[in-house]
Backbone as JSON, one array per atom type, in Angstrom:
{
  "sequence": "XXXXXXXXXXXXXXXXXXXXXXXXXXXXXXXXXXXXXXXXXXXXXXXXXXXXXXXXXXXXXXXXXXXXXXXXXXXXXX",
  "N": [[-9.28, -18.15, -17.41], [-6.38, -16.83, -16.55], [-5.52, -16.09, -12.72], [-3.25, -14.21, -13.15], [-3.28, -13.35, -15.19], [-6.08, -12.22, -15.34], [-5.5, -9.94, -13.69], [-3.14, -8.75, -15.02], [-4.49, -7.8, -17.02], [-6.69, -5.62, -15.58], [-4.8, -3.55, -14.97], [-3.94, -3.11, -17.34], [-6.67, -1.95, -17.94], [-6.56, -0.1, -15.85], [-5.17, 2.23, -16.54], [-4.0, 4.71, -18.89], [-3.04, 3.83, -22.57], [-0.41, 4.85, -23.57], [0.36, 5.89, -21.17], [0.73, 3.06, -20.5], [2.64, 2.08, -22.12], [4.87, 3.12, -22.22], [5.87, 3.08, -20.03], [8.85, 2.07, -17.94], [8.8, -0.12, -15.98], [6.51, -2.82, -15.71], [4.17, -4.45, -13.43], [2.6, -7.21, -11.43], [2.31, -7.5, -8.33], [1.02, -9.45, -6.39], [-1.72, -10.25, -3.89], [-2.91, -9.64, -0.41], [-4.88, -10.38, 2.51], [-5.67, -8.94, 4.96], [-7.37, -9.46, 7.7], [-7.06, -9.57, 10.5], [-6.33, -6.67, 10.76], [-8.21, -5.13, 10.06], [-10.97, -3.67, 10.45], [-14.39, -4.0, 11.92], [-16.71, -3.91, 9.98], [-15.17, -3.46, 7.45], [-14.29, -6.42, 7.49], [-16.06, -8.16, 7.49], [-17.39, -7.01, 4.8], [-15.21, -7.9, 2.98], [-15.05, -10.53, 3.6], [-17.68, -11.3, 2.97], [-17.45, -10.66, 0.01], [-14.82, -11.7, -0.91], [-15.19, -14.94, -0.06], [-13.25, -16.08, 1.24], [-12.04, -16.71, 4.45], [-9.91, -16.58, 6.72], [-6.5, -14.79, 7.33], [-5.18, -14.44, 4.67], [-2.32, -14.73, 1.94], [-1.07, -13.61, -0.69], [1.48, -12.93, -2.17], [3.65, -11.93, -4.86], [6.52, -12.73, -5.1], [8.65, -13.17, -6.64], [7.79, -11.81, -8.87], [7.84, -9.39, -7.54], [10.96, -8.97, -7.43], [11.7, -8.9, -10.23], [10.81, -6.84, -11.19], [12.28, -5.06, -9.5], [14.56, -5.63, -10.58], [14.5, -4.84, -13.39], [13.69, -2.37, -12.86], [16.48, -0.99, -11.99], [17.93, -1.6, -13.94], [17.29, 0.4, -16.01], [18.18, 2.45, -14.54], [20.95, 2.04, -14.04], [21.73, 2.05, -16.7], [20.82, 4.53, -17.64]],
  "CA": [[-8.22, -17.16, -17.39], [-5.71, -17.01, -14.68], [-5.16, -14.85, -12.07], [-2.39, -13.34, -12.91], [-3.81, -12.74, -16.44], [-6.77, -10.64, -14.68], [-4.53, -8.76, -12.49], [-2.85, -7.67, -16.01], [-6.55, -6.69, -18.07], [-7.32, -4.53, -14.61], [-3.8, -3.44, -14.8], [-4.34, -1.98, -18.79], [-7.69, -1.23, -17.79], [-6.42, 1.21, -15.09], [-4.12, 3.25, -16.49], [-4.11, 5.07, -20.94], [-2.23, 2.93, -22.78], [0.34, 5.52, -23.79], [1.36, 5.58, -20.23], [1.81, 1.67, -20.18], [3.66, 1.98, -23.28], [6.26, 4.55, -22.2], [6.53, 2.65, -18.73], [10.04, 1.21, -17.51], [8.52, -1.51, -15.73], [5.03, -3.05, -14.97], [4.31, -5.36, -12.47], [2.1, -7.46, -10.69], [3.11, -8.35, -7.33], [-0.05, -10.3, -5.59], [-2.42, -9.55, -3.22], [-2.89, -9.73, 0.99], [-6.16, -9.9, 2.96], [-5.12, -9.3, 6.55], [-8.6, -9.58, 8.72], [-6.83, -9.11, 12.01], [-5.92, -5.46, 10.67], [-9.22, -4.99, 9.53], [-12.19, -3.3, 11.41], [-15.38, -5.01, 11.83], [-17.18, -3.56, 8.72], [-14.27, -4.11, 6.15], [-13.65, -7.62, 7.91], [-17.82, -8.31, 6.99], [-17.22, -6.97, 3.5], [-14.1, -8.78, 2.43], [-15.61, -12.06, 3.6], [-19.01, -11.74, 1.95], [-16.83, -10.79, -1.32], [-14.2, -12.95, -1.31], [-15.5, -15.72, 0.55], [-11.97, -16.57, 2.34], [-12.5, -16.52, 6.0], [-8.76, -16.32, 7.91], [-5.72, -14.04, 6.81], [-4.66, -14.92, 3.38], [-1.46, -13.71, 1.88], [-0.58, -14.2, -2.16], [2.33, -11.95, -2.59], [4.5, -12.85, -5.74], [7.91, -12.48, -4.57], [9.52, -13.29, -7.93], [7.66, -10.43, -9.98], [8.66, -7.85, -7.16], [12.23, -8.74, -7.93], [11.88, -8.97, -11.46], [10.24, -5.51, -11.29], [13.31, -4.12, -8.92], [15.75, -5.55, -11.75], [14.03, -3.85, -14.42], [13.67, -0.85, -12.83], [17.91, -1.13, -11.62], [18.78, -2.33, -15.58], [16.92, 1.04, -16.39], [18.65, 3.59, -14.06], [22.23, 2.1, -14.53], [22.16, 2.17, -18.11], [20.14, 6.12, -18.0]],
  "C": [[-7.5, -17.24, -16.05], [-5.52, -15.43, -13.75], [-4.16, -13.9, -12.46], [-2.86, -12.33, -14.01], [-4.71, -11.58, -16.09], [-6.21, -10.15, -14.0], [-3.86, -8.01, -14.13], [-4.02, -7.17, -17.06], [-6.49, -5.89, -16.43], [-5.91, -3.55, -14.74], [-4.1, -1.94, -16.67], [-5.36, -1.36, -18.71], [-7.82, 0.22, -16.89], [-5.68, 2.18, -15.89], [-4.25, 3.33, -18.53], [-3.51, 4.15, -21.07], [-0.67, 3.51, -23.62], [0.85, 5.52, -22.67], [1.61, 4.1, -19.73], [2.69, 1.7, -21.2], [4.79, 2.66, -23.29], [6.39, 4.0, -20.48], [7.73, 1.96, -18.67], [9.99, -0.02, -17.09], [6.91, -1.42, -15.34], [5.15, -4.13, -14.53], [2.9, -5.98, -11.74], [2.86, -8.18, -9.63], [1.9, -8.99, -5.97], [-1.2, -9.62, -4.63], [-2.1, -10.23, -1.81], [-3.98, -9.57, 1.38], [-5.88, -10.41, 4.28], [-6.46, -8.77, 7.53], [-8.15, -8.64, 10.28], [-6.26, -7.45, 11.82], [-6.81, -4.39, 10.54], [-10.53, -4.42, 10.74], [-13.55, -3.84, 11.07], [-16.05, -4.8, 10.57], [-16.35, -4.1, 7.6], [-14.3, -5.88, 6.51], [-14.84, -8.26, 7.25], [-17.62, -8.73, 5.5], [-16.78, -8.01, 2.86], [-14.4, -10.28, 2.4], [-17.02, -12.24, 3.06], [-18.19, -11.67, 0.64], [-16.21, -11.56, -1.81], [-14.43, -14.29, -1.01], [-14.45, -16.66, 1.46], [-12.39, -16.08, 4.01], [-11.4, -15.75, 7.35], [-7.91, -15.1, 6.75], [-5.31, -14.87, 6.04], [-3.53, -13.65, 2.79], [-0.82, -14.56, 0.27], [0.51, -12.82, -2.88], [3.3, -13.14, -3.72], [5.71, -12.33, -5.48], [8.82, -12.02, -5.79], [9.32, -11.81, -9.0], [8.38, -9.34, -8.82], [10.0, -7.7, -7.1], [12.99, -8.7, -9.32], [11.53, -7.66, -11.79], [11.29, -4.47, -10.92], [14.27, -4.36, -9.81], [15.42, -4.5, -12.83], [14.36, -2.77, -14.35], [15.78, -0.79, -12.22], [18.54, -1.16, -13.1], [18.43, -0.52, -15.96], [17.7, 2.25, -15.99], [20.25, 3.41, -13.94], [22.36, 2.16, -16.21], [21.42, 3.89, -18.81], [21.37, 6.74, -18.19]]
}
């Protein structure tokens, strides 16, 4: 399965499905794991969990402008 795919199952899994179904837009727009922001405990965590070591940064650019159209197509045509 791909990432993006589990980012949308956690995505239906968060939220009824009456309020994804009556949403304007849904979106995934990536993740960030910024260490140097991080205090020694979380910094621990994050690297036993994920096993990435430095600052990693997977933002999807494209969905968060496909997300700001959506939601723009939605409030000029309200």
């Amino acid at each position: 399965m791909r990432e993006e795919d589990i980012a949308f199952k956690q995505l239906e899994d968060a939220f009824q499905k009456e309020i994804l179904n009556n949403a304007i837009a849904k979106g995934i727009f990536g993740w960030e794991l910024l260490y140097t922001k991080m205090n020694f405990i979380d910094r621990f965590i994050a690297k036993k969990v994920t096993k990435i070591e430095k600052d990693t940064s997977n933002i999807l650019v494209n969905n968060i402008n496909q997300f700001a159209e959506e939601i723009n197509r939605h409030i000029i045509n309200f």
